[in-house]
Backbone bond lengths (Angstrom), bond angles and torsions (degrees), N, CA, C in turn:
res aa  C-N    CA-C-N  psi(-1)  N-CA   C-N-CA  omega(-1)  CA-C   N-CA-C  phi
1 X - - - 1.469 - - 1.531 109.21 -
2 X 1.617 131.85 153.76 0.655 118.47 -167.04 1.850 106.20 -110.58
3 X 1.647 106.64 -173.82 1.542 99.00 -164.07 1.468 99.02 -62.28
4 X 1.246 137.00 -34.63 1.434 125.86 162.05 1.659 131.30 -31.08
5 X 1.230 109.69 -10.93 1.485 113.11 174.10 1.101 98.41 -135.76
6 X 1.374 136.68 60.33 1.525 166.45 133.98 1.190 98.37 -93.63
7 X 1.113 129.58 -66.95 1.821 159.96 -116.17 1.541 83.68 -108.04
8 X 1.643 134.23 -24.92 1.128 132.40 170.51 1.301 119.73 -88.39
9 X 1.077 107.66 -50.84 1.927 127.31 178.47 1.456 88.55 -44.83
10 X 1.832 117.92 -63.47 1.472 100.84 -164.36 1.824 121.08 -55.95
11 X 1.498 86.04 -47.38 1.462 94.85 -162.50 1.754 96.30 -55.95
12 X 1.635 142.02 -46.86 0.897 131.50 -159.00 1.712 110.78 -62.83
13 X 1.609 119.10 -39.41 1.235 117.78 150.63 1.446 162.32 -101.62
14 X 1.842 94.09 50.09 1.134 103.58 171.92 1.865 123.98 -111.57
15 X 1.297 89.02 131.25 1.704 85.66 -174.05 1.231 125.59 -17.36
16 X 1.665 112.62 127.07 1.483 103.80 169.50 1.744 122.62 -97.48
17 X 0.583 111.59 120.79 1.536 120.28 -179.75 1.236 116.03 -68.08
18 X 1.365 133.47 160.76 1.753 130.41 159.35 1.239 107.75 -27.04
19 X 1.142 123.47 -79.46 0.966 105.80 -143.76 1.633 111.77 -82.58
20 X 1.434 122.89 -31.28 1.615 120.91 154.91 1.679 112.27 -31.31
21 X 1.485 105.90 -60.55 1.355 90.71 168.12 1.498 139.98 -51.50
22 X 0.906 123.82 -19.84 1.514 134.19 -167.49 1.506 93.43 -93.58
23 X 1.641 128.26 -65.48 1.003 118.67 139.95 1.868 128.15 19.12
24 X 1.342 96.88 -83.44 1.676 132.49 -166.35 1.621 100.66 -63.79
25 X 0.996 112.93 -52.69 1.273 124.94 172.90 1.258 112.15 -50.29
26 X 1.391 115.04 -64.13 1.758 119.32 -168.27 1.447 91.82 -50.22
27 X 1.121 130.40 -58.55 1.821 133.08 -160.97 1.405 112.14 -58.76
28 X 1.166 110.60 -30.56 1.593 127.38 -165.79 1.577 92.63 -90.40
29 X 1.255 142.29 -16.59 1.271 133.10 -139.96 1.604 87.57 -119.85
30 X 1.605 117.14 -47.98 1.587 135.59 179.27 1.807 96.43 -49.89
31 X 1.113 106.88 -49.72 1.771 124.79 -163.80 1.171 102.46 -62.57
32 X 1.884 116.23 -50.10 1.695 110.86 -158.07 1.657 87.72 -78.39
33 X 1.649 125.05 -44.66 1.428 111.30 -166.66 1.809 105.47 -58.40
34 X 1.312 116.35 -62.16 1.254 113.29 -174.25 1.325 116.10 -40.64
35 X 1.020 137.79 -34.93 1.447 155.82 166.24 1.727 133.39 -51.24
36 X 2.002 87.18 -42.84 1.359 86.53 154.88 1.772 121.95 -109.49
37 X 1.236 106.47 -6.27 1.492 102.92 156.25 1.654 120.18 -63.87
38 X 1.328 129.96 -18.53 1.164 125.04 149.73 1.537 135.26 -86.59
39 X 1.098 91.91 -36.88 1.691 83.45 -176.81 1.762 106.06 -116.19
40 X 1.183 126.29 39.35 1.639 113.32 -151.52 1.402 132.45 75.22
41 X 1.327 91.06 176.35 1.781 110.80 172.46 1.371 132.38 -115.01
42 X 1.894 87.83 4.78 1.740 91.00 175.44 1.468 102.24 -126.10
43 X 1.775 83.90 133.46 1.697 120.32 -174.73 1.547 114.79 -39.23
44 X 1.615 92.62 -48.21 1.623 94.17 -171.35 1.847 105.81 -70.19
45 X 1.224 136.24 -18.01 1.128 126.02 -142.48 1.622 102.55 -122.30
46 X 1.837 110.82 -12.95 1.638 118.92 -175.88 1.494 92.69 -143.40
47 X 1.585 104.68 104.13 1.700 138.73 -166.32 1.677 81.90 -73.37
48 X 1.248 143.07 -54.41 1.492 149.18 -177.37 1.848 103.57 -54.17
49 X 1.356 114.45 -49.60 1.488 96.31 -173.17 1.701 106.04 -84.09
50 X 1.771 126.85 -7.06 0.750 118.95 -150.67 2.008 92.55 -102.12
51 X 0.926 106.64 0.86 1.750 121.30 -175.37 1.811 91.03 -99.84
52 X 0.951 103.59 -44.10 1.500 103.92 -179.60 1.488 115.69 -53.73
53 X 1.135 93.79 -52.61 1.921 109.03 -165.78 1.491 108.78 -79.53
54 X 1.490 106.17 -22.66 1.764 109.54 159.64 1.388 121.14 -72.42
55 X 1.378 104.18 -34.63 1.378 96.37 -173.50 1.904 104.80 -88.10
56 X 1.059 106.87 -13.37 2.107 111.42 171.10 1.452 93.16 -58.41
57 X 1.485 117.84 -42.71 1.571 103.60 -155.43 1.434 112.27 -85.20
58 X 1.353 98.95 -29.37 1.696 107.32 178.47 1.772 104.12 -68.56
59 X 1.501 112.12 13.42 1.927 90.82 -175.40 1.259 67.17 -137.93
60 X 1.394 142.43 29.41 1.898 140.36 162.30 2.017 97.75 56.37
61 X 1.073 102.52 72.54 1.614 101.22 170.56 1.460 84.63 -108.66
62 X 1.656 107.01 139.16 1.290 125.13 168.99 1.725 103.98 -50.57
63 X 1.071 96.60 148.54 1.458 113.67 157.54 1.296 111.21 -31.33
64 X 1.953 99.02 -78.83 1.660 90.64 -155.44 1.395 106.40 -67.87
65 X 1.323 141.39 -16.97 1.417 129.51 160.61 1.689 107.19 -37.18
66 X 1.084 100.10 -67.59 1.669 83.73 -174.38 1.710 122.88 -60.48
67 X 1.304 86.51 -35.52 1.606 73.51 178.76 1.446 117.85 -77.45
68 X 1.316 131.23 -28.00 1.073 133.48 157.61 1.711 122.00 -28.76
69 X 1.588 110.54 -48.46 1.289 136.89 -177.03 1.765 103.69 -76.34
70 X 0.867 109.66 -25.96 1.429 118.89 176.75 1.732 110.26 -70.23
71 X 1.429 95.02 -81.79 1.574 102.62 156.94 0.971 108.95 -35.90
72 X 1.684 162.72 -63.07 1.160 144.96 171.97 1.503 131.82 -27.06
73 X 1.070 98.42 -50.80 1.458 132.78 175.19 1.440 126.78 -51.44
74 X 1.470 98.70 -45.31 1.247 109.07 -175.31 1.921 117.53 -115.04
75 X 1.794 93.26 21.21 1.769 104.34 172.33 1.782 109.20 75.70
76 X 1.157 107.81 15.42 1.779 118.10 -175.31 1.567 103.08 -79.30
77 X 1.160 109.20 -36.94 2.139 115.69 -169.25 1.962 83.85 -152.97
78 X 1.499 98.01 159.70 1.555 109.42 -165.02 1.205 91.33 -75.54
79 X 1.889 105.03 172.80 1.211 106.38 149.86 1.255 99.70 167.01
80 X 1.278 128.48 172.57 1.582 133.89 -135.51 1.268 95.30 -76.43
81 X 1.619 122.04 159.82 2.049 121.03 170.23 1.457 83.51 -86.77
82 X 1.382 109.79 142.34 1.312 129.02 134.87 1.601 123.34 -106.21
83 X 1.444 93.78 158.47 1.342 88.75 175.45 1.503 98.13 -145.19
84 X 1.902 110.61 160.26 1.411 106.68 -167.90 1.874 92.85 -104.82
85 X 1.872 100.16 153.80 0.838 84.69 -163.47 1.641 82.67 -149.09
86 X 1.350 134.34 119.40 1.607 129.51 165.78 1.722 122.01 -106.82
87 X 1.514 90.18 134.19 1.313 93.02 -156.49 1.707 107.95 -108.25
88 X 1.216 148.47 175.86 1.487 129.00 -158.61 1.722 82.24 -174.39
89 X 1.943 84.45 145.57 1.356 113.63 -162.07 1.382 129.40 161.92
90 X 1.439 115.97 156.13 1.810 126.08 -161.76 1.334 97.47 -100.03
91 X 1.936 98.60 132.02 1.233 112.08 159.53 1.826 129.11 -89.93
92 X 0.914 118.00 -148.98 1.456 105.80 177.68 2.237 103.36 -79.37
93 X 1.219 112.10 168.38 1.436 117.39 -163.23 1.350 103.81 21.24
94 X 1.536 114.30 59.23 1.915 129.68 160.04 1.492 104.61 33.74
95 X 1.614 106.65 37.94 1.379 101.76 144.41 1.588 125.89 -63.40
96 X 2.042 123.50 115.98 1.306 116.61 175.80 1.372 117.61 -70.41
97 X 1.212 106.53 148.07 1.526 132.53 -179.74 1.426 151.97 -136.57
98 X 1.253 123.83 106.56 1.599 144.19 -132.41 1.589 100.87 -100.22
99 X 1.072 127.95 100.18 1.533 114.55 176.12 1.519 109.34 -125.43
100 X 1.615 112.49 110.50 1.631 125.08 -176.80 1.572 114.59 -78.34
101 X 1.409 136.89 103.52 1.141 130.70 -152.77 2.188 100.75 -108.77
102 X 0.832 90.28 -169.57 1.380 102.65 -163.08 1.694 98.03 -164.98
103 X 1.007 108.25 115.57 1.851 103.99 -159.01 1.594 105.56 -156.44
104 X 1.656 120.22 130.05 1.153 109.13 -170.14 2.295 87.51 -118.11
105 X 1.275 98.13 30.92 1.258 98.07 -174.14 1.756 102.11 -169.77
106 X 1.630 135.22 84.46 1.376 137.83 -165.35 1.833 87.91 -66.54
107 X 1.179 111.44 -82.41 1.574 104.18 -154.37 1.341 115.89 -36.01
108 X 1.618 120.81 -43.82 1.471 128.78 179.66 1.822 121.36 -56.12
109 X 1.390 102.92 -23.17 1.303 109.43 -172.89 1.900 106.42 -113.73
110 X 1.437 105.83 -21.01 1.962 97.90 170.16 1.510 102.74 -80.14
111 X 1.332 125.37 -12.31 1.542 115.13 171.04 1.379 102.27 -84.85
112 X 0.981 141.75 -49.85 1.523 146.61 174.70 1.534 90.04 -34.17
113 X 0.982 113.00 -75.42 1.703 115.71 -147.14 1.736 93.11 -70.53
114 X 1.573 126.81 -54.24 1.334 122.97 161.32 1.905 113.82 -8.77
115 X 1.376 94.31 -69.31 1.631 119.50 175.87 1.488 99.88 -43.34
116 X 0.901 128.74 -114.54 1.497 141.56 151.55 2.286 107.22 24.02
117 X 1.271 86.13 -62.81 1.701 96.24 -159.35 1.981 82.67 -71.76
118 X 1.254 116.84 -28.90 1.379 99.86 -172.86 1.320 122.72 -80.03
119 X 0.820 86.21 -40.01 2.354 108.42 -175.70 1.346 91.72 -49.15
120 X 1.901 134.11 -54.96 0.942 131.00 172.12 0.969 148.62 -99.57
121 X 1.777 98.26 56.14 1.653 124.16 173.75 1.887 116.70 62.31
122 X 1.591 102.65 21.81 1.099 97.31 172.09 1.702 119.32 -130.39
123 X 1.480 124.50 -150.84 1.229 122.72 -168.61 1.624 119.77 -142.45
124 X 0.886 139.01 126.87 1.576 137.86 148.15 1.310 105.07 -72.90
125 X 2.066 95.83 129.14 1.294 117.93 -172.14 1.785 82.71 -111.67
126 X 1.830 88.23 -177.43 1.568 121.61 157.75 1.248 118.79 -29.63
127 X 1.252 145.16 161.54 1.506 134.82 92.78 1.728 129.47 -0.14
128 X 1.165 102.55 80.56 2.033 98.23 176.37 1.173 95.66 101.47
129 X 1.606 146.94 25.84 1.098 119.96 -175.40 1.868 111.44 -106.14
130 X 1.884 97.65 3.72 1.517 96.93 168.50 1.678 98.06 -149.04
131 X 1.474 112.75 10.70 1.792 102.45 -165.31 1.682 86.20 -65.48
132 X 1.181 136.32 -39.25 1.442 137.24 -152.21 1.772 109.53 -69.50
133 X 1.352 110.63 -4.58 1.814 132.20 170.38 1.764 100.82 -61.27
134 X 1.868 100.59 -56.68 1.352 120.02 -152.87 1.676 120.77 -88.23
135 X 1.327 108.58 141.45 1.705 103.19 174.80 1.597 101.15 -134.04
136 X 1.757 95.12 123.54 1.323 104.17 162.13 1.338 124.91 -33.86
137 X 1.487 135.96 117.29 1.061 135.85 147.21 1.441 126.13 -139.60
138 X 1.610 120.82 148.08 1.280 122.62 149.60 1.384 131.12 -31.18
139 X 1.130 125.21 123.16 1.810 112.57 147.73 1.403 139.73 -148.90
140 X 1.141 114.03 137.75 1.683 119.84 -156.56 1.273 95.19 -98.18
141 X 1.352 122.28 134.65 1.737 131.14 141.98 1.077 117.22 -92.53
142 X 1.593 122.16 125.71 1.343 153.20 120.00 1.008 135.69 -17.42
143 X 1.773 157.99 142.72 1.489 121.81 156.93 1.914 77.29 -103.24
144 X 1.338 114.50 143.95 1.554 122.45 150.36 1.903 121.40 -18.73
145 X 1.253 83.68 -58.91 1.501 94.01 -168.29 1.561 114.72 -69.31
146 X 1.667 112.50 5.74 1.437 110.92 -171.10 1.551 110.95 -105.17
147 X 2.070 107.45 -12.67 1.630 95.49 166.45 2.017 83.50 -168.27
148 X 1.441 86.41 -167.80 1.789 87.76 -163.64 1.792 78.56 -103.73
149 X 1.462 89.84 162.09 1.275 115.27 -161.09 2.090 104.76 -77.58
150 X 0.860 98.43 -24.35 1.989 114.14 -173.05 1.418 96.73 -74.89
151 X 1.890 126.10 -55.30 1.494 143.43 172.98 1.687 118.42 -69.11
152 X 1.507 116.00 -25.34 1.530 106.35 142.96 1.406 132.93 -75.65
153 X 1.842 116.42 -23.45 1.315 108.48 -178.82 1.926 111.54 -75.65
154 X 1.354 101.67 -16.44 1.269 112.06 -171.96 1.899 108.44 -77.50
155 X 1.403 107.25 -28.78 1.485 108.96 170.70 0.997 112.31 -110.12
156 X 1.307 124.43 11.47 1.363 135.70 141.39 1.485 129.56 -57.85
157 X 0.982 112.92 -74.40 1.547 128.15 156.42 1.337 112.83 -36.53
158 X 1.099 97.34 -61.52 1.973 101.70 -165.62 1.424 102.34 -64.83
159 X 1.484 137.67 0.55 1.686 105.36 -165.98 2.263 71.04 -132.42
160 X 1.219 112.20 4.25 1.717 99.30 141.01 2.058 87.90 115.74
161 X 1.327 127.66 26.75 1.104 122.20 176.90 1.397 104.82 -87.38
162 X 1.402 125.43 173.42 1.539 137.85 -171.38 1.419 95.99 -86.92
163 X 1.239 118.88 -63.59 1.572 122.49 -145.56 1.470 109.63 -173.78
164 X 1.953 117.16 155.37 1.050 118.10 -176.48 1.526 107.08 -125.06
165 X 1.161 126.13 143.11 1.224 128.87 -166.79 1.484 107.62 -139.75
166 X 1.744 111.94 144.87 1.552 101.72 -179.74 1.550 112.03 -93.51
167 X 1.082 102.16 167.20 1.851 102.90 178.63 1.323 112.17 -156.22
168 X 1.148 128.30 57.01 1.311 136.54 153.41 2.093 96.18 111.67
169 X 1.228 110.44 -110.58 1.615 92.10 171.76 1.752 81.38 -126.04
170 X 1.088 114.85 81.65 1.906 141.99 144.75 1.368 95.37 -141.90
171 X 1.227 101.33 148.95 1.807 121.24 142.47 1.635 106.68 -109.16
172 X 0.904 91.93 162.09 1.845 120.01 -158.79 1.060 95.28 -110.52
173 X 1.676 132.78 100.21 1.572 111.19 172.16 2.480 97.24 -108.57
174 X 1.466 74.67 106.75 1.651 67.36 -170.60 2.042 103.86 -108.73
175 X 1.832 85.24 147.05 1.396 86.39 -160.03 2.135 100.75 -122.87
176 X 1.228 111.78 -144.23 1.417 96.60 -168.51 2.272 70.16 -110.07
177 X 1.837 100.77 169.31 0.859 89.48 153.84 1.660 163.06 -24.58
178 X 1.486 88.47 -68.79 1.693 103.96 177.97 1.584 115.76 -74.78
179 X 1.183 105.13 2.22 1.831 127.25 169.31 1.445 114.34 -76.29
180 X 1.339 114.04 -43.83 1.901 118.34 -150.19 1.489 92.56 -67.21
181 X 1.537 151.31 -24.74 1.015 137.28 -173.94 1.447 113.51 -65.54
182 X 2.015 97.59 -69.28 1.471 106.91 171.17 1.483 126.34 -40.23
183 X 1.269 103.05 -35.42 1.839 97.38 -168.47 1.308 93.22 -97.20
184 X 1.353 138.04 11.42 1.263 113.03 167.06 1.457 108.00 -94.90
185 X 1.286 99.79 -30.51 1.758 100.76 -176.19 1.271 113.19 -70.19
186 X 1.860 119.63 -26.26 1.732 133.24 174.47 2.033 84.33 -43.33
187 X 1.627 104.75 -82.96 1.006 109.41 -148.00 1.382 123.30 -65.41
188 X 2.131 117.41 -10.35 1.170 103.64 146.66 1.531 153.72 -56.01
189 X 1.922 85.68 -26.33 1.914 99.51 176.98 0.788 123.45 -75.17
190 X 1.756 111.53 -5.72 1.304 120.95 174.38 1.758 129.28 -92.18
191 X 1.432 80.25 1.12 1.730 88.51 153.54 1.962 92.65 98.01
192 X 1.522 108.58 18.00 1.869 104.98 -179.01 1.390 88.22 -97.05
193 X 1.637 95.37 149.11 1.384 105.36 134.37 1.577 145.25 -113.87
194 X 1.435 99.85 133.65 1.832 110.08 -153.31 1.550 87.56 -79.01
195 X 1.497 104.45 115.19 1.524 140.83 129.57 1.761 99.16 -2.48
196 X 1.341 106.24 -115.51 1.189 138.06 121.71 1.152 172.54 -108.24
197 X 1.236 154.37 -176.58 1.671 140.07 -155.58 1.256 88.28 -165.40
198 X 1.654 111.55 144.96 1.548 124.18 175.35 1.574 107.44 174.05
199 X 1.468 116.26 162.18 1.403 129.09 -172.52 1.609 100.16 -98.82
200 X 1.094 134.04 107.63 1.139 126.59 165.02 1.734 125.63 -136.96
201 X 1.426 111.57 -162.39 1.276 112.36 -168.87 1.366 125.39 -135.28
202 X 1.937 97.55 101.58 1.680 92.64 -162.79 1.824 95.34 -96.09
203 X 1.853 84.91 170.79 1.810 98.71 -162.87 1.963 94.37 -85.43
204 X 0.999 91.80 159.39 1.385 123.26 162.28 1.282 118.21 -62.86
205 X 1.090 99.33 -69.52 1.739 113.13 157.32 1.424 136.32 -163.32
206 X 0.816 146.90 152.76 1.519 145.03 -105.94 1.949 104.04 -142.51
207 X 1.414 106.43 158.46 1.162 114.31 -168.84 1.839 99.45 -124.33
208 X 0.898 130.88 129.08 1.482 166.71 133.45 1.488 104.93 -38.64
209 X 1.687 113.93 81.86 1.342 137.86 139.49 1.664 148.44 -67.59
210 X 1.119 147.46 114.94 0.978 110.49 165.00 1.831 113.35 -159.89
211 X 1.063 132.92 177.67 1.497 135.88 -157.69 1.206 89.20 47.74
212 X 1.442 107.07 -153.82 1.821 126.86 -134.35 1.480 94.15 -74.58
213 X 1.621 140.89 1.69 1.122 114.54 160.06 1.845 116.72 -104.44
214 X 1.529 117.59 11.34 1.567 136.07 127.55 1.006 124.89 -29.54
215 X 1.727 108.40 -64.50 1.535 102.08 -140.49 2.320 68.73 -108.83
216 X 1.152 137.03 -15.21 1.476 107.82 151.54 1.370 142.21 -51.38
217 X 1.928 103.08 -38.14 1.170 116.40 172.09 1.909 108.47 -54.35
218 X 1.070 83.11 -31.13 2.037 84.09 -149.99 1.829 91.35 -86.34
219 X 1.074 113.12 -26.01 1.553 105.31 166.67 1.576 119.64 -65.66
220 X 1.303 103.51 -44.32 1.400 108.61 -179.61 1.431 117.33 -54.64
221 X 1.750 97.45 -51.66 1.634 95.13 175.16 1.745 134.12 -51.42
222 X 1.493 101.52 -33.47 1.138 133.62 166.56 1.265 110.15 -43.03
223 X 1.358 120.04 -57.21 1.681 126.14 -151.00 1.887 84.22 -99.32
224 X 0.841 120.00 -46.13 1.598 122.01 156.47 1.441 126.78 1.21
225 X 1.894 85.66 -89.08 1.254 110.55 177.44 1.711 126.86 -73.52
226 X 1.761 110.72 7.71 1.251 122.30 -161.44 1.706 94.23 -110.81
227 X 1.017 113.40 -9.47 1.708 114.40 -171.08 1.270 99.23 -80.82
228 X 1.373 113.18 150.62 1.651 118.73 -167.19 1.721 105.02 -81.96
229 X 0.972 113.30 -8.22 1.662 123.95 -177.60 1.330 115.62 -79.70
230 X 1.383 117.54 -35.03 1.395 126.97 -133.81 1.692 88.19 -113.02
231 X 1.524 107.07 122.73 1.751 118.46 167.49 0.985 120.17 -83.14
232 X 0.953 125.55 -47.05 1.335 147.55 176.71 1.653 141.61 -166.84
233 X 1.866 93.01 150.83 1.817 86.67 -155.99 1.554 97.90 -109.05
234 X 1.232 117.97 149.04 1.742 112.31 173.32 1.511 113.77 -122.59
235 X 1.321 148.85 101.76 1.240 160.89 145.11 1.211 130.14 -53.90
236 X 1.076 125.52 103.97 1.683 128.35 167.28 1.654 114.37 -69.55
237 X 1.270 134.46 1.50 1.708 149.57 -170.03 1.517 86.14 -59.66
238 X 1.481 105.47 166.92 1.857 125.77 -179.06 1.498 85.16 -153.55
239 X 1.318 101.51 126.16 1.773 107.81 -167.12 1.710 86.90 -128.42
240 X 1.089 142.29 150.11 1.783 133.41 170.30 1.527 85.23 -99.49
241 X 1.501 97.96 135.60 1.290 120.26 150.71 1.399 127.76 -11.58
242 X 1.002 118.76 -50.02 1.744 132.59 -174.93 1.569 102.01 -66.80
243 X 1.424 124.84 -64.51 1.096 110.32 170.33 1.361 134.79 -105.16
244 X 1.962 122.64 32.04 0.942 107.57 139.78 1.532 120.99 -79.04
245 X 1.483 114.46 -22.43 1.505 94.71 -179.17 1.454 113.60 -67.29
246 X 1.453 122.51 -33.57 1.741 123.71 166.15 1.383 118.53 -20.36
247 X 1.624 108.12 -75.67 1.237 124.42 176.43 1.418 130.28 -41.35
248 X 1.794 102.81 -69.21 1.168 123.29 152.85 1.679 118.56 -10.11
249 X 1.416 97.59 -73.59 1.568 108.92 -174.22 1.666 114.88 -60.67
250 X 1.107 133.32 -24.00 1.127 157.71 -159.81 1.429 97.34 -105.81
């Protein structure tokens, strides 16, 4: 895996604060409506709203938030159009970069991110000018200490995932898209508890960063992933261990 799923492991466990949370919420709330404005409002039948509404509960969003967001979603009580929108582009030492937006306003939020991609020595490209780096995939976190690594690849496999990979004290059980539901629920009945779970976008292959165009990359992603628009960010960067935890910590 590359330093980009470092850059995840951390960010997924670092304290959230008030206001991150509130934050967390808005994104989660854009996701479950958009989610059921496309595919419905029932869990069992839209694998997309039903990843959503797991992951609201795992950060304790009230109920009626979600259901509220649901009803949104599905034209029951008003509420703003969104539309999804991914945007692609170079970070500092032409690290590529994937940003999935959620936007009830495009011009107001590609200048935002414009803003953003510049301050930190980088660029907004085209349409297609790096998605062809990235491949859709699932991926589940593990903590280590919850089973041996030989007895997760084995209920890994079997309930239809690709492969297991280590990542610091997570394993990576990453699967194809239309997988991340099933194998997450395999490996809940099996008595784990999921880390985390999410649809994202690993690189092809990866770029070799480090000093002040590191710790630029890793700001950028940061300020990125902090915008109320933005679902998710995808990085192809290779950061060494040593100084992502530097940065990181800092």
């Amino acid at each position: 895996m590359s330093g980009h799923s470092k850059w995840s492991s951390i960010k997924h466990k670092k304290a959230i604060t008030d206001s991150k949370r509130g934050r967390a919420f808005t994104k989660l709330i854009k996701e479950i409506t958009i989610a059921a404005r496309l595919g419905g409002g029932d869990l069992n039948s839209n694998p997309r709203l039903r990843t959503a509404v797991t992951v609201a509960k795992k950060q304790s969003m009230p109920n009626d938030n979600i259901d509220r967001a649901i009803k949104k979603g599905t034209g029951e009580i008003a509420g703003a159009s969104l539309e999804e929108i991914t945007y692609e582009g170079y970070g500092p030492g032409g690290v590529a970069i994937m940003v999935d937006v959620l936007s009830d306003n495009r011009n107001r939020t590609v200048a935002e991110l414009r803003f953003i991609f510049s301050r930190r020595g980088g660029n907004l490209g085209e349409a297609g000018c790096v998605g062809w780096m990235f491949k859709k995939r699932g991926v589940i976190g593990i903590e280590k200490s919850a089973i041996d690594e030989d007895k997760l690849l084995e209920l890994a496999l079997d309930a239809g995932a690709d492969d297991v990979t280590s990542d610091g004290d997570t394993f990576q059980v990453l699967t194809s898209p239309d997988k991340l539901n099933p194998v997450r629920d395999a490996l809940e009945k099996a008595g784990l508890a999921i880390a985390h779970s999410e649809q994202t976008r690993i690189p092809e292959n990866t770029v070799a960063v480090s000093g002040h165009a590191a710790e630029q990359v890793l700001k950028l992603m940061e300020e990125l992933e902090d915008h109320d628009d933005v679902q998710n960010v995808a990085a192809n960067f290779d950061i060494s261990d040593e100084e992502m935890a530097q940065f990181s910590a800092a």
